[in-house]
N, C-alpha and C positions, 0 to 999 in steps of 0.2 A: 550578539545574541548568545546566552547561555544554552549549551547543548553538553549533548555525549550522557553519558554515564553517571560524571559527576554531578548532581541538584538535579539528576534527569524527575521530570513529573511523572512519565511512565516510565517502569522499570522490569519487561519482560525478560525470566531467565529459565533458561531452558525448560519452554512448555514443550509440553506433547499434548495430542488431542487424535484418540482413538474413536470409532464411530465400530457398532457391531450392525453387521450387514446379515444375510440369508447366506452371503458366500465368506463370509469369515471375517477377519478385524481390518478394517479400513486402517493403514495408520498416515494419517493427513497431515497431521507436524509431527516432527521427529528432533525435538530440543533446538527451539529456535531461540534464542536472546534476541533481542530488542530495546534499546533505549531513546526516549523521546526529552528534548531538553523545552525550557521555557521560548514560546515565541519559532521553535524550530519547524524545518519540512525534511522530513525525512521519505525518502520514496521506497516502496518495498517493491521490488521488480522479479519476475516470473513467468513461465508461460501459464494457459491453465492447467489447473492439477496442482501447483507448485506450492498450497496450502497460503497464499497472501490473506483469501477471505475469512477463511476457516481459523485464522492466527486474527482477525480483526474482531471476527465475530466472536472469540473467547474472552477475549480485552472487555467486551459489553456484557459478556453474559446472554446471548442469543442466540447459542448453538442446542440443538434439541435435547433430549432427556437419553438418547443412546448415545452419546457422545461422554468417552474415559478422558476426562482433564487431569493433565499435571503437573507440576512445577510449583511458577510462582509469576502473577503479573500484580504491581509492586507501583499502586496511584499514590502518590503524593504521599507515600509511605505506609499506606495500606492497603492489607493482602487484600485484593476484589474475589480471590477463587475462596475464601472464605464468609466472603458479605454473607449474608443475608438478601431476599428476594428482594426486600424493600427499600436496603442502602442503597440495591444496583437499579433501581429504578431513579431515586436521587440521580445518581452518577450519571444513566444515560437521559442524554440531553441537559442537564442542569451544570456537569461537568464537561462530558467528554459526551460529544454527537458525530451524528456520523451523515454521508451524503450517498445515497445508494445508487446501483450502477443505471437503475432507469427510473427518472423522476416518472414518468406515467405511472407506473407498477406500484412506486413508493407512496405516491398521493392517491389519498383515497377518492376516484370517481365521481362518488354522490354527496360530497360536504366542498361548497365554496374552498376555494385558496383559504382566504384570511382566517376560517371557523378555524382551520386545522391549524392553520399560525398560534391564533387565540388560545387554542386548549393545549397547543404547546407549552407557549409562557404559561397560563396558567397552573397548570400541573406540576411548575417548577418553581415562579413567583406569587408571593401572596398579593393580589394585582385585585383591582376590579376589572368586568367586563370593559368598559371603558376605557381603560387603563390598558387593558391587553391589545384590547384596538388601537389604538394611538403606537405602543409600540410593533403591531404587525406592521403598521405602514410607514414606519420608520425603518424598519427593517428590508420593505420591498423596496423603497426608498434608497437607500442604503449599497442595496446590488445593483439599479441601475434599472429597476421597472417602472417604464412608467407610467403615470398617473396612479401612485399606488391607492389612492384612496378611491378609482373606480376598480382598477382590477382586484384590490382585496376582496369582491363581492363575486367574483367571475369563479368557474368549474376548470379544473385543468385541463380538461380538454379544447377551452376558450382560450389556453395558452400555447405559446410555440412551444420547440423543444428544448428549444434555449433559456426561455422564461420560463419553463417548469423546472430545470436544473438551478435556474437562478434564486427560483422559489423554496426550490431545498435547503439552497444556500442560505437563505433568509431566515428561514424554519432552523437550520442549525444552530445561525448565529445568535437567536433571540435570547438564548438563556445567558449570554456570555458563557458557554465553553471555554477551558483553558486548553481544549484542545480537541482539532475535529481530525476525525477521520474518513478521507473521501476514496471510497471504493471505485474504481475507475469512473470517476464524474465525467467525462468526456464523449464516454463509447458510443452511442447514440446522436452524436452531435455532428454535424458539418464541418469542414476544418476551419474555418471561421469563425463559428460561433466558440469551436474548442478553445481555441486562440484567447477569444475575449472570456471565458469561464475561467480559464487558468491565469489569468492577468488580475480577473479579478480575485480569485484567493490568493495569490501571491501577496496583493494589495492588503487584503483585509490581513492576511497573516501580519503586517508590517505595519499597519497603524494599529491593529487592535493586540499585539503581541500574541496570537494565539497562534498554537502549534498544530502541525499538521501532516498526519499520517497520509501520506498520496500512494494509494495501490495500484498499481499499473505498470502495461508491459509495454509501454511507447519508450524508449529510451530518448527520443525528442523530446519528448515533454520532462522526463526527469532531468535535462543537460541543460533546459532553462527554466527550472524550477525548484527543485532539490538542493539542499545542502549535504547532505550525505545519503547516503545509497545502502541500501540490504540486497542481496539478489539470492532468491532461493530457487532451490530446484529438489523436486521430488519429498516436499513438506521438511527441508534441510537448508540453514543457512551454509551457503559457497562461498559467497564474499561481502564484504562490508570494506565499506569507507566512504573519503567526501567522494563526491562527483569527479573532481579532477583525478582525485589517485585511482578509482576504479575503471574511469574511461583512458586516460593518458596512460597507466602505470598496471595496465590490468595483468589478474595474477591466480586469475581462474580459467579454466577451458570454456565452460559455458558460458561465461561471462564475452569470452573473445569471440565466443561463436555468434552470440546475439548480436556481438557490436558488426562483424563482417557481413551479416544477415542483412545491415543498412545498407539504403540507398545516402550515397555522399556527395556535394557538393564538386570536392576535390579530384573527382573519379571520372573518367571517361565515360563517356555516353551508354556505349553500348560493351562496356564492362559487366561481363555478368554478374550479379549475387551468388553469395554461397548459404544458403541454408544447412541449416545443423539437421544433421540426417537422422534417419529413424524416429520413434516417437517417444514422447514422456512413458517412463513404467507405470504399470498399474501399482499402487499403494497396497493393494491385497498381499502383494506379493514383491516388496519390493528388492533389485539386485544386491549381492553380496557384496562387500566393500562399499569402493565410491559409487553412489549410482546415478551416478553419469559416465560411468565406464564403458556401457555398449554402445553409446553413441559417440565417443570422446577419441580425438581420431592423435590425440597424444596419449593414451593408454598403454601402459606396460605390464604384465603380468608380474614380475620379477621387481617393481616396484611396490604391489602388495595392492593396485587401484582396484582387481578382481575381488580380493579378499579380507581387506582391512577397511575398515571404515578411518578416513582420513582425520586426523585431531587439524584445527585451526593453526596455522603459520601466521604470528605476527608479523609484519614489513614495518612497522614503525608508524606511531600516531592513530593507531586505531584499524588501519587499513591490513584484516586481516585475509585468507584465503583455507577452503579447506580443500586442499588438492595435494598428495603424496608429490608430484612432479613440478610442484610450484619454483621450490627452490634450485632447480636447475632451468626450467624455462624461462623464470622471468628476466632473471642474468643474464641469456643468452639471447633475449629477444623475441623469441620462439613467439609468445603470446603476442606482443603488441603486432606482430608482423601480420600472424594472422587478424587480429583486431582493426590491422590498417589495409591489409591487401587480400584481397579475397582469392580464395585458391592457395595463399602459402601453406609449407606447414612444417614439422619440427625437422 
């Protein structure tokens, strides 16, 4: 599969996206890069707060009328912060759709499943009604619902939780997208049903080459799903790379702190967790330098993490980190230790 940077289909470089509040400037990304290749899953991971939505929802053009964009996000070679209202309607759903974190909330209550299927395609293909029917239920079809040609007819609330996320699924897939974006598709779901949601986009990602933006803060689901990894904190990319370099070879503090935060197979029973202490900062006011410095328990003053905002360390092949103390900890082990044994530390 074609990824990275080069022939990437989206091409996000250092957005910002300010929001004006009653209590001052929200700043909810702070120059985040992003690139999405053909057929790729790229996962962006984060607690909340950490700007993954807010970076999704600029990509589409669906952030509100208070919100300061800027940069550059860079489809298929062109600028979308420039479109026009009426290109970015083309784009969403006809290009690039998205699957939102709770199909109930997303579908609309009082119109059948299949109506909302139908004015999907339509609105994007020059299709008749009949026409657009045939592919709704090719479509439910398609995810795994079934009988789709009686449940095209049924209200979402005549569907599980499972069959309504699958429903989205269907809903995104109709227009062929070259690329979807699924905002935690899972969160609402049982771990079983999650299981079978994420197998099946992996699936569809792989027979129908479509690429796929996965927002979420499970690092289990990115470790069998993701090809490469973004991990932000505080509306700021910290670390990127594949999956294996940022789990195996991690070379951010927060990054090792998430992974310590798991429960492991390899781990004694009644091993405790260590959770990453204190809270995300508020955006209004975010800390000077690295800000993850007050909760960052490899933090030095005299290293400049209080008062320098940290420039990206390349490690080779893409797998970058922004942390002042990377190139001494990773060397040393420091990160992977604590990344593997909860309680170590520098």
């Amino acid at each position: 599969m074609a990824g990275g940077p080069d022939g990437a289909l989206l091409d996000v470089v250092d957005l910002k996206v300010d929001f004006r509040s009653d209590d001052g400037l929200v700043h909810a990304v702070r120059g985040v890069d992003l690139a999405v290749g053909p057929g790729e899953i790229v996962a962006v991971v984060g607690e909340s707060g950490s700007g993954k939505s807010v970076t999704a929802m600029s990509i589409l053009g669906l952030l509100p009328t208070s919100a300061e964009i800027t940069g550059s996000i860079s489809w298929q070679g062109e600028e979308l912060l420039e479109a026009g209202s009426g290109r970015l309607r083309q784009v969403r759903g006809g290009e690039i759709s998205m699957i939102f974190q709770d199909p109930l909330t997303a579908l609309n209550p009082v119109y059948r499943v299949g109506d909302q299927i139908i004015e999907m395609i339509r609105s994007h293909r020059d299709l008749s009604k009949r026409e657009a029917r045939a592919r709704a239920i090719e479509m439910l079809d398609l995810v795994g619902i079934p009988q789709p040609d009686k449940r095209i007819r049924q209200y979402p609330h005549e569907y599980s939780g499972g069959m309504r996320q699958r429903a989205m699924i269907a809903m995104a897939l109709s227009c062929d997208p070259k690329l979807i974006i699924a905002d935690e598709p899972t969160t609402a779901l049982d771990v079983t049903v999650q299981a079978q949601v994420l197998e099946l986009l992996t699936d569809l990602s792989q027979r129908l080459s479509t690429a796929i933006v996965l927002i979420t803060h499970d690092l289990g689901v990115v470790a069998g799903m993701a090809e490469r990894v973004v991990v932000m904190y505080a509306g700021r990319l910290v670390e990127k790379g594949t999956v294996d370099e940022v789990f195996d070879q991690t070379s951010h503090p927060y990054t090792a702190g998430l992974l310590a935060s798991l429960p492991r197979l390899d781990r004694a029973v009644d091993e405790p967790l260590v959770p990453i202490g204190g809270q995300p900062p508020s955006m209004l006011r975010p800390p000077s330098g690295c800000s993850f410095h007050p909760r960052c328990r490899f933090c030095e003053e005299v290293d400049g993490c209080t008062s320098i905002v940290p420039e990206l360390i390349d490690f080779g092949g893409g797998h970058v980190s922004a942390c002042h103390r990377a190139a001494t900890l990773v060397p040393d082990g420091s990160l992977a230790r604590l990344a593997a044994t909860p309680g170590s530390t520098s």
